[in-house]
C-alpha positions as CSV (number, residue, x, y, z in Angstrom):
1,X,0.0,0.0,0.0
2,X,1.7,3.5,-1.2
3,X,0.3,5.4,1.5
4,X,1.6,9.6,1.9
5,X,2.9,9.9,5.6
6,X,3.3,13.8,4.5
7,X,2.1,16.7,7.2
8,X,-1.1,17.4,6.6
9,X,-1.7,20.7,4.3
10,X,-4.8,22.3,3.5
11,X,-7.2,21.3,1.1
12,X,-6.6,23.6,-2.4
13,X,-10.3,24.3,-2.2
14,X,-11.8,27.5,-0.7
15,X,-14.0,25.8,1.9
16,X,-11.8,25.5,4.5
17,X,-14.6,27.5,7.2
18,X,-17.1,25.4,8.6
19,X,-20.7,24.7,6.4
20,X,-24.0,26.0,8.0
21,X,-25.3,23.5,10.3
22,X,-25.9,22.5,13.5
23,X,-24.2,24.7,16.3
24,X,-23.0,23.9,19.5
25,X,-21.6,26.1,22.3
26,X,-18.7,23.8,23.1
27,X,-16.6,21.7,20.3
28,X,-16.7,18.3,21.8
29,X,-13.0,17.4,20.3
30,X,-11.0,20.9,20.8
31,X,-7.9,18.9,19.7
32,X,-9.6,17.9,16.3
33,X,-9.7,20.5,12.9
34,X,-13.0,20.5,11.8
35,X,-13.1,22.3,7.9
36,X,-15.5,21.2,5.0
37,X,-14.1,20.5,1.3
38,X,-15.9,20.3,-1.4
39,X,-17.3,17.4,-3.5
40,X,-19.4,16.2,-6.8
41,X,-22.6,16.8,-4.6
42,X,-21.9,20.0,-3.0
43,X,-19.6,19.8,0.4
44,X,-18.9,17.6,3.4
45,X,-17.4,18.6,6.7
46,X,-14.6,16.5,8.7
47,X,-13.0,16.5,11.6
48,X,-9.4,16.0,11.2
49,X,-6.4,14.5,14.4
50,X,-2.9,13.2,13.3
51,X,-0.3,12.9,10.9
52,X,0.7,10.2,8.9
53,X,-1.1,7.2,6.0
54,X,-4.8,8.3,5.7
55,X,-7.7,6.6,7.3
56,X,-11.4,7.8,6.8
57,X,-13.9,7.2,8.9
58,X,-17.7,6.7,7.9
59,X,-20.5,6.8,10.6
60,X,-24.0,5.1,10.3
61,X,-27.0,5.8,11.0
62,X,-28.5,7.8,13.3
63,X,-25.0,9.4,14.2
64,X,-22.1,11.9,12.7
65,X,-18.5,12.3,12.9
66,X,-19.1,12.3,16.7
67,X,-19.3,8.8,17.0
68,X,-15.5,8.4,16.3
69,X,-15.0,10.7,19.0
70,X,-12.8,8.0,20.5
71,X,-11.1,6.6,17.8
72,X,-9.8,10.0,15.9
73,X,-7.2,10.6,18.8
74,X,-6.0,7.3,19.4
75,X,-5.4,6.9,15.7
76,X,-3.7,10.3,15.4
77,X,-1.4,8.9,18.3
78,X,-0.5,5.7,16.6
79,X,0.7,7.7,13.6
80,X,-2.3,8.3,11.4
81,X,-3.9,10.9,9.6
82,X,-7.5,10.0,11.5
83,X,-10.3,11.9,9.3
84,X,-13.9,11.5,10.2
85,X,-16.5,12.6,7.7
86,X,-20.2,13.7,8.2
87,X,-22.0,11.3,5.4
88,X,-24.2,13.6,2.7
89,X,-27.1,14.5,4.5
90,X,-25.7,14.7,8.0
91,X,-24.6,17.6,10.7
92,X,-22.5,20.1,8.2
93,X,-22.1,18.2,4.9
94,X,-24.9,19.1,2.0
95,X,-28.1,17.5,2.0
96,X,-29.3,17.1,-1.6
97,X,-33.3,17.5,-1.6
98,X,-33.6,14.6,-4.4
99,X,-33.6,11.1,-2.6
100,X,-31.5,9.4,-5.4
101,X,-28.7,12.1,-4.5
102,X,-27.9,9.2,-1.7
103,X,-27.8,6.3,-3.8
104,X,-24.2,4.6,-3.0
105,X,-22.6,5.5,-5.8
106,X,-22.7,9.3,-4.7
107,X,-21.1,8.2,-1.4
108,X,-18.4,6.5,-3.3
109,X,-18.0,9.7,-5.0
110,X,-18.0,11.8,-2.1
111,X,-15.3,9.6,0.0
112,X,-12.9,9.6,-3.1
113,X,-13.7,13.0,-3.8
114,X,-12.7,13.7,0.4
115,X,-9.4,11.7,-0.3
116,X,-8.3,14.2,-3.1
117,X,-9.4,17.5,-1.7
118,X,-7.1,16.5,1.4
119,X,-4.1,16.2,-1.0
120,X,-4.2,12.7,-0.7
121,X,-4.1,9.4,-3.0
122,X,-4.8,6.6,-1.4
123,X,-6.6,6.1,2.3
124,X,-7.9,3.3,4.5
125,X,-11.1,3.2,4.4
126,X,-13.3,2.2,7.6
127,X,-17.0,1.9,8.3
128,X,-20.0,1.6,10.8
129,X,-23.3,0.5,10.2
130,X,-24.7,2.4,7.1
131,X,-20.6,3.4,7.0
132,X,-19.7,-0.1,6.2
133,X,-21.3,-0.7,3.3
134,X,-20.2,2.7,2.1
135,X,-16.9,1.6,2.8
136,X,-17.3,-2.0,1.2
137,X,-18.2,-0.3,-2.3
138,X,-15.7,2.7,-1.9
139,X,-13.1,-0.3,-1.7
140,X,-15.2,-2.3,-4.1
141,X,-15.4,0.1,-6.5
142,X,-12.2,2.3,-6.1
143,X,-9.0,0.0,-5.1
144,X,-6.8,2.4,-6.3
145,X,-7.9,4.9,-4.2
146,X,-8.9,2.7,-1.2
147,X,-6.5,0.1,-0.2
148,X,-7.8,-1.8,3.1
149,X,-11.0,-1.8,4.8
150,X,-11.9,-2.4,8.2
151,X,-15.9,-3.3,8.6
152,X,-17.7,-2.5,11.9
153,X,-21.3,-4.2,12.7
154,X,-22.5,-4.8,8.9
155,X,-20.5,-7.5,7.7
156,X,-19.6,-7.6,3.7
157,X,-22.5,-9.1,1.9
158,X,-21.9,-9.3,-1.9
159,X,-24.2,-8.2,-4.3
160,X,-27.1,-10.7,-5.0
161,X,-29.7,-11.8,-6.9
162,X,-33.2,-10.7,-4.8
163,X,-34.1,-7.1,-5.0
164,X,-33.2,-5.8,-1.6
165,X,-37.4,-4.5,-1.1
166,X,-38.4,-7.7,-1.8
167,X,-36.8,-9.5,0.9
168,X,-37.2,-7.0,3.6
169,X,-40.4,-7.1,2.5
170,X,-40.6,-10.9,4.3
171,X,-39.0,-10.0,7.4
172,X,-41.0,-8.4,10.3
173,X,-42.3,-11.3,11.8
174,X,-45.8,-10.1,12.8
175,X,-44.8,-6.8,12.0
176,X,-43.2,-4.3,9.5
177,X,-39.1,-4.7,9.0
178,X,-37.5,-1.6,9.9
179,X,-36.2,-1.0,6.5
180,X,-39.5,-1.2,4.6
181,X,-40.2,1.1,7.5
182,X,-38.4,3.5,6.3
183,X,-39.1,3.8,2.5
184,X,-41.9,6.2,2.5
185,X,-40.8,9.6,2.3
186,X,-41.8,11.4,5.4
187,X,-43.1,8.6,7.2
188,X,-40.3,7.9,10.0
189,X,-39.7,11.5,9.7
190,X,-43.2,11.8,11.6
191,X,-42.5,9.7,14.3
192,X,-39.6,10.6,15.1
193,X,-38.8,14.6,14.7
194,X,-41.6,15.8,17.2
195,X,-39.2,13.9,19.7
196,X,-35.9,14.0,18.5
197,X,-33.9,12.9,21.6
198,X,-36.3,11.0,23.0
199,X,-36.3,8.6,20.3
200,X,-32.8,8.8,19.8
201,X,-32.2,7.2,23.6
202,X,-34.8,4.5,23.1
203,X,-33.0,3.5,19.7
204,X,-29.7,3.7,20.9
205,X,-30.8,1.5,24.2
206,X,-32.8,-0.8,21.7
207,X,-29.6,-1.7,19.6
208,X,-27.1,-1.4,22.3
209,X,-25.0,-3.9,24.2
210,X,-27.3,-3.6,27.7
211,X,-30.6,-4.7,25.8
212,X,-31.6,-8.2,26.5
213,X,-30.7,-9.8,22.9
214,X,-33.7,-11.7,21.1
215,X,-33.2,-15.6,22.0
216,X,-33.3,-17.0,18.8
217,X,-30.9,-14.6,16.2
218,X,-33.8,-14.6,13.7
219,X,-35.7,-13.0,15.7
220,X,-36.5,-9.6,14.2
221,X,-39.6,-8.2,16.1
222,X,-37.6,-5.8,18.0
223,X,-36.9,-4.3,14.8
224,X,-40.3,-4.1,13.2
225,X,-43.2,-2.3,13.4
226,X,-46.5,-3.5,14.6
227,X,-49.1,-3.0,12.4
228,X,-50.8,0.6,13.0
229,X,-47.9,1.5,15.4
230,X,-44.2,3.0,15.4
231,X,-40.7,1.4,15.6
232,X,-40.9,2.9,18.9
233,X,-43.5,0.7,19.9
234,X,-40.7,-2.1,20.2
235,X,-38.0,0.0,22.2
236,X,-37.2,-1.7,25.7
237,X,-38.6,0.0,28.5
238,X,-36.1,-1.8,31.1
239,X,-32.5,0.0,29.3
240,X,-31.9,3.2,31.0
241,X,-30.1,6.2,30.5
242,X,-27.1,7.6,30.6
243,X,-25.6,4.5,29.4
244,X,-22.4,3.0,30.3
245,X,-20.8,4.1,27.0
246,X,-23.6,7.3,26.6
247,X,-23.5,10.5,28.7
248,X,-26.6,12.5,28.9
249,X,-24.1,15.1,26.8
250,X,-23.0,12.4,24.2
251,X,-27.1,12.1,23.4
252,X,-27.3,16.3,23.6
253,X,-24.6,16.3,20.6
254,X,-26.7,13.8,18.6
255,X,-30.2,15.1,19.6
256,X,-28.5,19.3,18.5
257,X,-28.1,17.4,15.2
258,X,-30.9,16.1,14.0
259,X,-32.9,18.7,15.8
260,X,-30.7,21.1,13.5
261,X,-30.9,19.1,10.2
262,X,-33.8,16.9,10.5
263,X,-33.5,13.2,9.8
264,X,-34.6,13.0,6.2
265,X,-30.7,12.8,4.8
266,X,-30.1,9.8,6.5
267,X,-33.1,8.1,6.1
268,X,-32.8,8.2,2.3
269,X,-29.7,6.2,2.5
270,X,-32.4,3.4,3.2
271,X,-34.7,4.7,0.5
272,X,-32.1,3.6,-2.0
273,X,-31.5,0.2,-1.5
274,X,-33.8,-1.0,-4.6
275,X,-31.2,1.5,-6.8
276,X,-28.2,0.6,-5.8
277,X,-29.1,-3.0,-6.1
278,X,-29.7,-1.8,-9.7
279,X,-26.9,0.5,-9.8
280,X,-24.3,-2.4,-8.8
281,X,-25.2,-4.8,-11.0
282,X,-22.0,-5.3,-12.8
283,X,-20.3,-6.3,-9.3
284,X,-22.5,-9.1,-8.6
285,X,-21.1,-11.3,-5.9
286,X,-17.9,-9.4,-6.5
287,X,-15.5,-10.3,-3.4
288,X,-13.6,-7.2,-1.7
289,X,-10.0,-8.3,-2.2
290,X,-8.2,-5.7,-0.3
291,X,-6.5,-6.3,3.5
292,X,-9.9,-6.2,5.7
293,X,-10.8,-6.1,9.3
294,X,-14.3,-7.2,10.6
295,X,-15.4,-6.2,14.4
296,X,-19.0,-7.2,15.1
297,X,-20.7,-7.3,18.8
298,X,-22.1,-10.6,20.3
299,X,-25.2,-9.3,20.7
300,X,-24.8,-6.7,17.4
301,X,-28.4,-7.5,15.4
302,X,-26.6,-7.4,11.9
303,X,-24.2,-9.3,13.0
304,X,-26.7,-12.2,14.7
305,X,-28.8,-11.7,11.1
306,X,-25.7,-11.7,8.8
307,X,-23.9,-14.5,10.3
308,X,-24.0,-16.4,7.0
309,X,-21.8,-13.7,5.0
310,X,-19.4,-13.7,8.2
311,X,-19.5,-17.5,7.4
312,X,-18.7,-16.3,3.5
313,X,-15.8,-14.0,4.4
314,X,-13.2,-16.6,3.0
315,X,-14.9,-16.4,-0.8
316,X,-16.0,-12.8,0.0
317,X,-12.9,-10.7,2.4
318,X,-9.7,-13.2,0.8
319,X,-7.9,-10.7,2.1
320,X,-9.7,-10.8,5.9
321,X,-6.9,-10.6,8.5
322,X,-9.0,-11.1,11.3
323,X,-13.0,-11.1,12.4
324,X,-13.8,-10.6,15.8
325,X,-17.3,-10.4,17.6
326,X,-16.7,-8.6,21.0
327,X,-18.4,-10.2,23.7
328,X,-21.4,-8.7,25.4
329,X,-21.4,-5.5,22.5
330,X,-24.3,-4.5,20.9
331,X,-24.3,-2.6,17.7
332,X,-22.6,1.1,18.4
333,X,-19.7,-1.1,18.5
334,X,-16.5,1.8,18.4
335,X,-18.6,3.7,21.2
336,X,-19.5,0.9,23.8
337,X,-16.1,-0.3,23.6
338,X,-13.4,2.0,22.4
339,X,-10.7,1.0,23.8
340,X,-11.0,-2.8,22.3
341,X,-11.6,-1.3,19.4
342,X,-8.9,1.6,19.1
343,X,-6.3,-1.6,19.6
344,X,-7.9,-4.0,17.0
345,X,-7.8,-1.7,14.6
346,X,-4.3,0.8,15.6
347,X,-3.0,-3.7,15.4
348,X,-4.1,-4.1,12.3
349,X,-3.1,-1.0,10.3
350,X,0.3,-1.4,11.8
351,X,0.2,-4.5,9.8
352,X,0.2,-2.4,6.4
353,X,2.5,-1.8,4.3
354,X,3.8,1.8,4.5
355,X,2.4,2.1,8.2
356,X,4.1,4.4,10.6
357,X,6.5,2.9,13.1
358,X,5.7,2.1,16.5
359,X,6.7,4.1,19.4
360,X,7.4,2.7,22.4
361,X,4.1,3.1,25.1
Protein backbone atom coordinates (compact mmCIF):
# COMPACT_ATOMS: atom_id res chain seq x y z
CA UNK A 1 0.00 0.00 0.00
CA UNK A 2 1.68 3.48 -1.24
CA UNK A 3 0.27 5.39 1.49
CA UNK A 4 1.61 9.61 1.88
CA UNK A 5 2.88 9.93 5.58
CA UNK A 6 3.29 13.81 4.51
CA UNK A 7 2.15 16.69 7.24
CA UNK A 8 -1.14 17.43 6.58
CA UNK A 9 -1.74 20.67 4.27
CA UNK A 10 -4.84 22.25 3.55
CA UNK A 11 -7.23 21.34 1.06
CA UNK A 12 -6.57 23.65 -2.37
CA UNK A 13 -10.27 24.34 -2.23
CA UNK A 14 -11.77 27.48 -0.72
CA UNK A 15 -13.97 25.83 1.87
CA UNK A 16 -11.84 25.55 4.51
CA UNK A 17 -14.56 27.50 7.22
CA UNK A 18 -17.13 25.35 8.56
CA UNK A 19 -20.69 24.75 6.37
CA UNK A 20 -24.04 25.97 7.98
CA UNK A 21 -25.30 23.48 10.29
CA UNK A 22 -25.87 22.45 13.47
CA UNK A 23 -24.17 24.72 16.25
CA UNK A 24 -22.96 23.92 19.50
CA UNK A 25 -21.64 26.06 22.32
CA UNK A 26 -18.75 23.75 23.09
CA UNK A 27 -16.56 21.72 20.30
CA UNK A 28 -16.73 18.34 21.77
CA UNK A 29 -13.03 17.45 20.31
CA UNK A 30 -11.04 20.85 20.78
CA UNK A 31 -7.92 18.89 19.71
CA UNK A 32 -9.58 17.88 16.29
CA UNK A 33 -9.74 20.53 12.94
CA UNK A 34 -12.96 20.51 11.83
CA UNK A 35 -13.06 22.27 7.86
CA UNK A 36 -15.51 21.24 5.03
CA UNK A 37 -14.15 20.46 1.28
CA UNK A 38 -15.95 20.28 -1.45
CA UNK A 39 -17.26 17.37 -3.52
CA UNK A 40 -19.36 16.15 -6.78
CA UNK A 41 -22.57 16.78 -4.55
CA UNK A 42 -21.86 19.98 -2.99
CA UNK A 43 -19.57 19.81 0.39
CA UNK A 44 -18.95 17.60 3.43
CA UNK A 45 -17.37 18.62 6.67
CA UNK A 46 -14.56 16.51 8.71
CA UNK A 47 -13.01 16.52 11.57
CA UNK A 48 -9.37 15.98 11.18
CA UNK A 49 -6.43 14.49 14.42
CA UNK A 50 -2.92 13.18 13.33
CA UNK A 51 -0.32 12.95 10.85
CA UNK A 52 0.65 10.23 8.91
CA UNK A 53 -1.11 7.24 5.96
CA UNK A 54 -4.76 8.33 5.73
CA UNK A 55 -7.66 6.59 7.26
CA UNK A 56 -11.41 7.84 6.80
CA UNK A 57 -13.91 7.18 8.89
CA UNK A 58 -17.73 6.68 7.86
CA UNK A 59 -20.55 6.82 10.64
CA UNK A 60 -23.96 5.06 10.30
CA UNK A 61 -26.99 5.81 10.99
CA UNK A 62 -28.48 7.83 13.26
CA UNK A 63 -24.99 9.40 14.19
CA UNK A 64 -22.12 11.93 12.66
CA UNK A 65 -18.53 12.29 12.91
CA UNK A 66 -19.11 12.34 16.68
CA UNK A 67 -19.33 8.82 16.95
CA UNK A 68 -15.48 8.43 16.30
CA UNK A 69 -14.98 10.72 19.00
CA UNK A 70 -12.81 8.03 20.46
CA UNK A 71 -11.12 6.65 17.83
CA UNK A 72 -9.85 9.98 15.86
CA UNK A 73 -7.21 10.64 18.83
CA UNK A 74 -5.99 7.29 19.36
CA UNK A 75 -5.45 6.87 15.70
CA UNK A 76 -3.70 10.35 15.35
CA UNK A 77 -1.40 8.92 18.30
CA UNK A 78 -0.53 5.73 16.64
CA UNK A 79 0.72 7.69 13.62
CA UNK A 80 -2.25 8.27 11.36
CA UNK A 81 -3.87 10.92 9.58
CA UNK A 82 -7.46 10.03 11.54
CA UNK A 83 -10.32 11.88 9.29
CA UNK A 84 -13.88 11.47 10.21
CA UNK A 85 -16.51 12.63 7.72
CA UNK A 86 -20.20 13.70 8.22
CA UNK A 87 -21.97 11.32 5.41
CA UNK A 88 -24.17 13.56 2.67
CA UNK A 89 -27.10 14.47 4.50
CA UNK A 90 -25.69 14.71 7.99
CA UNK A 91 -24.55 17.58 10.74
CA UNK A 92 -22.46 20.14 8.25
CA UNK A 93 -22.10 18.18 4.90
CA UNK A 94 -24.91 19.13 2.02
CA UNK A 95 -28.15 17.48 2.00
CA UNK A 96 -29.28 17.05 -1.62
CA UNK A 97 -33.29 17.46 -1.65
CA UNK A 98 -33.58 14.63 -4.38
CA UNK A 99 -33.63 11.10 -2.60
CA UNK A 100 -31.54 9.44 -5.45
CA UNK A 101 -28.65 12.05 -4.49
CA UNK A 102 -27.93 9.17 -1.72
CA UNK A 103 -27.75 6.34 -3.77
CA UNK A 104 -24.16 4.57 -2.98
CA UNK A 105 -22.64 5.54 -5.76
CA UNK A 106 -22.72 9.31 -4.65
CA UNK A 107 -21.13 8.17 -1.39
CA UNK A 108 -18.45 6.51 -3.30
CA UNK A 109 -18.04 9.66 -4.96
CA UNK A 110 -18.01 11.79 -2.08
CA UNK A 111 -15.25 9.58 0.03
CA UNK A 112 -12.95 9.64 -3.11
CA UNK A 113 -13.68 13.05 -3.81
CA UNK A 114 -12.71 13.74 0.36
CA UNK A 115 -9.39 11.74 -0.31
CA UNK A 116 -8.33 14.18 -3.11
CA UNK A 117 -9.44 17.52 -1.66
CA UNK A 118 -7.09 16.47 1.43
CA UNK A 119 -4.10 16.18 -0.98
CA UNK A 120 -4.24 12.67 -0.67
CA UNK A 121 -4.07 9.40 -3.02
CA UNK A 122 -4.82 6.61 -1.41
CA UNK A 123 -6.59 6.07 2.30
CA UNK A 124 -7.87 3.31 4.47
CA UNK A 125 -11.10 3.19 4.43
CA UNK A 126 -13.25 2.16 7.64
CA UNK A 127 -17.01 1.86 8.29
CA UNK A 128 -19.95 1.55 10.82
CA UNK A 129 -23.32 0.55 10.18
CA UNK A 130 -24.67 2.41 7.10
CA UNK A 131 -20.61 3.38 6.96
CA UNK A 132 -19.69 -0.12 6.21
CA UNK A 133 -21.26 -0.70 3.30
CA UNK A 134 -20.16 2.66 2.12
CA UNK A 135 -16.90 1.56 2.76
CA UNK A 136 -17.25 -1.95 1.15
CA UNK A 137 -18.17 -0.29 -2.29
CA UNK A 138 -15.71 2.66 -1.86
CA UNK A 139 -13.15 -0.30 -1.74
CA UNK A 140 -15.19 -2.31 -4.15
CA UNK A 141 -15.36 0.13 -6.50
CA UNK A 142 -12.15 2.32 -6.06
CA UNK A 143 -8.99 -0.01 -5.11
CA UNK A 144 -6.76 2.45 -6.34
CA UNK A 145 -7.92 4.95 -4.21
CA UNK A 146 -8.94 2.73 -1.21
CA UNK A 147 -6.51 0.09 -0.22
CA UNK A 148 -7.79 -1.77 3.12
CA UNK A 149 -11.00 -1.85 4.77
CA UNK A 150 -11.89 -2.41 8.24
CA UNK A 151 -15.94 -3.28 8.56
CA UNK A 152 -17.73 -2.45 11.87
CA UNK A 153 -21.30 -4.23 12.74
CA UNK A 154 -22.48 -4.78 8.85
CA UNK A 155 -20.49 -7.48 7.70
CA UNK A 156 -19.59 -7.61 3.71
CA UNK A 157 -22.48 -9.08 1.89
CA UNK A 158 -21.91 -9.28 -1.88
CA UNK A 159 -24.23 -8.25 -4.27
CA UNK A 160 -27.15 -10.66 -5.05
CA UNK A 161 -29.72 -11.82 -6.94
CA UNK A 162 -33.16 -10.67 -4.82
CA UNK A 163 -34.13 -7.15 -4.96
CA UNK A 164 -33.19 -5.83 -1.55
CA UNK A 165 -37.39 -4.52 -1.14
CA UNK A 166 -38.36 -7.74 -1.84
CA UNK A 167 -36.81 -9.53 0.88
CA UNK A 168 -37.24 -6.98 3.57
CA UNK A 169 -40.43 -7.14 2.53
CA UNK A 170 -40.58 -10.93 4.25
CA UNK A 171 -38.97 -10.02 7.44
CA UNK A 172 -41.01 -8.43 10.30
CA UNK A 173 -42.28 -11.34 11.83
CA UNK A 174 -45.78 -10.10 12.81
CA UNK A 175 -44.79 -6.76 11.97
CA UNK A 176 -43.21 -4.31 9.46
CA UNK A 177 -39.10 -4.69 9.00
CA UNK A 178 -37.49 -1.62 9.86
CA UNK A 179 -36.25 -1.01 6.52
CA UNK A 180 -39.52 -1.20 4.62
CA UNK A 181 -40.25 1.11 7.45
CA UNK A 182 -38.39 3.46 6.27
CA UNK A 183 -39.15 3.77 2.54
CA UNK A 184 -41.87 6.15 2.47
CA UNK A 185 -40.80 9.57 2.32
CA UNK A 186 -41.81 11.42 5.42
CA UNK A 187 -43.11 8.57 7.16
CA UNK A 188 -40.25 7.94 9.97
CA UNK A 189 -39.66 11.53 9.70
CA UNK A 190 -43.15 11.78 11.62
CA UNK A 191 -42.49 9.73 14.32
CA UNK A 192 -39.60 10.61 15.09
CA UNK A 193 -38.85 14.63 14.69
CA UNK A 194 -41.56 15.76 17.22
CA UNK A 195 -39.21 13.87 19.75
CA UNK A 196 -35.92 13.97 18.46
CA UNK A 197 -33.93 12.95 21.56
CA UNK A 198 -36.28 10.96 23.04
CA UNK A 199 -36.26 8.58 20.25
CA UNK A 200 -32.79 8.81 19.77
CA UNK A 201 -32.17 7.21 23.58
CA UNK A 202 -34.79 4.49 23.12
CA UNK A 203 -32.99 3.53 19.69
CA UNK A 204 -29.70 3.68 20.91
CA UNK A 205 -30.77 1.46 24.17
CA UNK A 206 -32.84 -0.80 21.73
CA UNK A 207 -29.62 -1.66 19.59
CA UNK A 208 -27.14 -1.41 22.32
CA UNK A 209 -25.01 -3.91 24.21
CA UNK A 210 -27.28 -3.59 27.71
CA UNK A 211 -30.56 -4.70 25.83
CA UNK A 212 -31.55 -8.17 26.53
CA UNK A 213 -30.65 -9.84 22.94
CA UNK A 214 -33.66 -11.69 21.12
CA UNK A 215 -33.24 -15.56 22.02
CA UNK A 216 -33.27 -17.02 18.84
CA UNK A 217 -30.89 -14.61 16.23
CA UNK A 218 -33.75 -14.64 13.71
CA UNK A 219 -35.71 -12.96 15.73
CA UNK A 220 -36.53 -9.63 14.20
CA UNK A 221 -39.62 -8.17 16.12
CA UNK A 222 -37.64 -5.81 17.98
CA UNK A 223 -36.93 -4.33 14.83
CA UNK A 224 -40.35 -4.13 13.19
CA UNK A 225 -43.23 -2.35 13.35
CA UNK A 226 -46.54 -3.46 14.64
CA UNK A 227 -49.12 -2.98 12.43
CA UNK A 228 -50.79 0.55 13.02
CA UNK A 229 -47.89 1.54 15.39
CA UNK A 230 -44.25 3.03 15.41
CA UNK A 231 -40.68 1.45 15.64
CA UNK A 232 -40.86 2.93 18.94
CA UNK A 233 -43.50 0.70 19.85
CA UNK A 234 -40.74 -2.10 20.22
CA UNK A 235 -38.04 0.04 22.16
CA UNK A 236 -37.19 -1.65 25.75
CA UNK A 237 -38.59 0.00 28.49
CA UNK A 238 -36.08 -1.84 31.12
CA UNK A 239 -32.46 0.00 29.30
CA UNK A 240 -31.89 3.20 30.96
CA UNK A 241 -30.15 6.22 30.49
CA UNK A 242 -27.13 7.56 30.57
CA UNK A 243 -25.64 4.54 29.41
CA UNK A 244 -22.38 2.96 30.31
CA UNK A 245 -20.82 4.10 26.99
CA UNK A 246 -23.56 7.28 26.57
CA UNK A 247 -23.48 10.49 28.71
CA UNK A 248 -26.62 12.53 28.95
CA UNK A 249 -24.06 15.14 26.81
CA UNK A 250 -23.04 12.41 24.16
CA UNK A 251 -27.05 12.07 23.43
CA UNK A 252 -27.30 16.27 23.64
CA UNK A 253 -24.59 16.28 20.56
CA UNK A 254 -26.69 13.76 18.57
CA UNK A 255 -30.18 15.09 19.64
CA UNK A 256 -28.49 19.34 18.48
CA UNK A 257 -28.06 17.42 15.22
CA UNK A 258 -30.87 16.12 14.02
CA UNK A 259 -32.94 18.66 15.81
CA UNK A 260 -30.70 21.06 13.54
CA UNK A 261 -30.88 19.07 10.17
CA UNK A 262 -33.81 16.93 10.50
CA UNK A 263 -33.50 13.21 9.80
CA UNK A 264 -34.63 12.97 6.22
CA UNK A 265 -30.70 12.83 4.79
CA UNK A 266 -30.13 9.75 6.55
CA UNK A 267 -33.12 8.08 6.06
CA UNK A 268 -32.83 8.19 2.35
CA UNK A 269 -29.71 6.16 2.49
CA UNK A 270 -32.36 3.36 3.18
CA UNK A 271 -34.69 4.66 0.47
CA UNK A 272 -32.11 3.63 -2.02
CA UNK A 273 -31.55 0.16 -1.53
CA UNK A 274 -33.79 -1.03 -4.63
CA UNK A 275 -31.16 1.50 -6.84
CA UNK A 276 -28.17 0.61 -5.80
CA UNK A 277 -29.14 -3.02 -6.13
CA UNK A 278 -29.69 -1.79 -9.72
CA UNK A 279 -26.89 0.47 -9.78
CA UNK A 280 -24.30 -2.35 -8.85
CA UNK A 281 -25.24 -4.78 -11.02
CA UNK A 282 -22.00 -5.26 -12.80
CA UNK A 283 -20.35 -6.27 -9.28
CA UNK A 284 -22.55 -9.11 -8.63
CA UNK A 285 -21.13 -11.30 -5.92
CA UNK A 286 -17.91 -9.44 -6.51
CA UNK A 287 -15.47 -10.27 -3.44
CA UNK A 288 -13.63 -7.24 -1.68
CA UNK A 289 -10.05 -8.33 -2.17
CA UNK A 290 -8.17 -5.71 -0.26
CA UNK A 291 -6.47 -6.25 3.54
CA UNK A 292 -9.85 -6.18 5.71
CA UNK A 293 -10.78 -6.14 9.27
CA UNK A 294 -14.31 -7.18 10.56
CA UNK A 295 -15.38 -6.20 14.36
CA UNK A 296 -18.97 -7.17 15.13
CA UNK A 297 -20.72 -7.34 18.76
CA UNK A 298 -22.06 -10.60 20.31
CA UNK A 299 -25.22 -9.33 20.68
CA UNK A 300 -24.85 -6.72 17.42
CA UNK A 301 -28.36 -7.55 15.36
CA UNK A 302 -26.64 -7.37 11.91
CA UNK A 303 -24.17 -9.31 13.05
CA UNK A 304 -26.71 -12.19 14.68
CA UNK A 305 -28.79 -11.69 11.13
CA UNK A 306 -25.66 -11.71 8.77
CA UNK A 307 -23.94 -14.52 10.30
CA UNK A 308 -23.99 -16.37 7.00
CA UNK A 309 -21.84 -13.68 5.02
CA UNK A 310 -19.36 -13.69 8.24
CA UNK A 311 -19.46 -17.52 7.36
CA UNK A 312 -18.68 -16.31 3.53
CA UNK A 313 -15.75 -14.02 4.44
CA UNK A 314 -13.21 -16.65 3.03
CA UNK A 315 -14.90 -16.44 -0.76
CA UNK A 316 -15.97 -12.81 -0.02
CA UNK A 317 -12.94 -10.72 2.37
CA UNK A 318 -9.73 -13.25 0.83
CA UNK A 319 -7.90 -10.67 2.12
CA UNK A 320 -9.71 -10.79 5.88
CA UNK A 321 -6.85 -10.58 8.46
CA UNK A 322 -9.05 -11.13 11.28
CA UNK A 323 -12.98 -11.06 12.40
CA UNK A 324 -13.76 -10.60 15.83
CA UNK A 325 -17.28 -10.38 17.60
CA UNK A 326 -16.70 -8.59 21.00
CA UNK A 327 -18.36 -10.22 23.67
CA UNK A 328 -21.40 -8.74 25.43
CA UNK A 329 -21.45 -5.54 22.48
CA UNK A 330 -24.31 -4.45 20.88
CA UNK A 331 -24.31 -2.58 17.67
CA UNK A 332 -22.63 1.11 18.44
CA UNK A 333 -19.70 -1.09 18.49
CA UNK A 334 -16.49 1.80 18.39
CA UNK A 335 -18.65 3.71 21.17
CA UNK A 336 -19.53 0.85 23.83
CA UNK A 337 -16.15 -0.27 23.57
CA UNK A 338 -13.43 2.04 22.45
CA UNK A 339 -10.68 1.01 23.84
CA UNK A 340 -10.96 -2.82 22.31
CA UNK A 341 -11.64 -1.25 19.40
CA UNK A 342 -8.90 1.62 19.08
CA UNK A 343 -6.35 -1.59 19.59
CA UNK A 344 -7.94 -3.99 16.98
CA UNK A 345 -7.83 -1.74 14.63
CA UNK A 346 -4.29 0.75 15.59
CA UNK A 347 -2.96 -3.67 15.41
CA UNK A 348 -4.12 -4.09 12.27
CA UNK A 349 -3.11 -1.01 10.33
CA UNK A 350 0.26 -1.42 11.78
CA UNK A 351 0.20 -4.49 9.77
CA UNK A 352 0.21 -2.37 6.40
CA UNK A 353 2.47 -1.83 4.34
CA UNK A 354 3.84 1.81 4.53
CA UNK A 355 2.39 2.07 8.15
CA UNK A 356 4.11 4.37 10.64
CA UNK A 357 6.52 2.86 13.11
CA UNK A 358 5.75 2.07 16.51
CA UNK A 359 6.66 4.13 19.36
CA UNK A 360 7.37 2.71 22.43
CA UNK A 361 4.10 3.09 25.14
Amino acid sequence: MSQSAKTPSTPSTSTAGEAPGPRRSADPLPEATHRTVEVPGGRIHLVEQGAGPLVLMVHGFPESWYSWRHQLPALAAAGYRAVAIDVRGYGRSSKPREVSAYRMLAHVADNVAVVRALGEETAVIVGHDWGSPIAANSALLRPDVFTAVALLSVPYAPRGETRPTEAFARLGGDGEFYISYFQEPGRAEAEIEPDVRGWLAGFYAALSGEAVPPSDPGDVTRYSVPPGGKLSDRFPEDVRLPLPWLTGADLDFYAEEFEGTGLTGGLNRYRNVDRDWEDLAAWNGAPLTQPALFIGGEHDAPTRWMSDAIKAFPRTLPGLSASHLLDGCGHWVQQERPAEVNRLLTDWLHTLPAAPARTAD
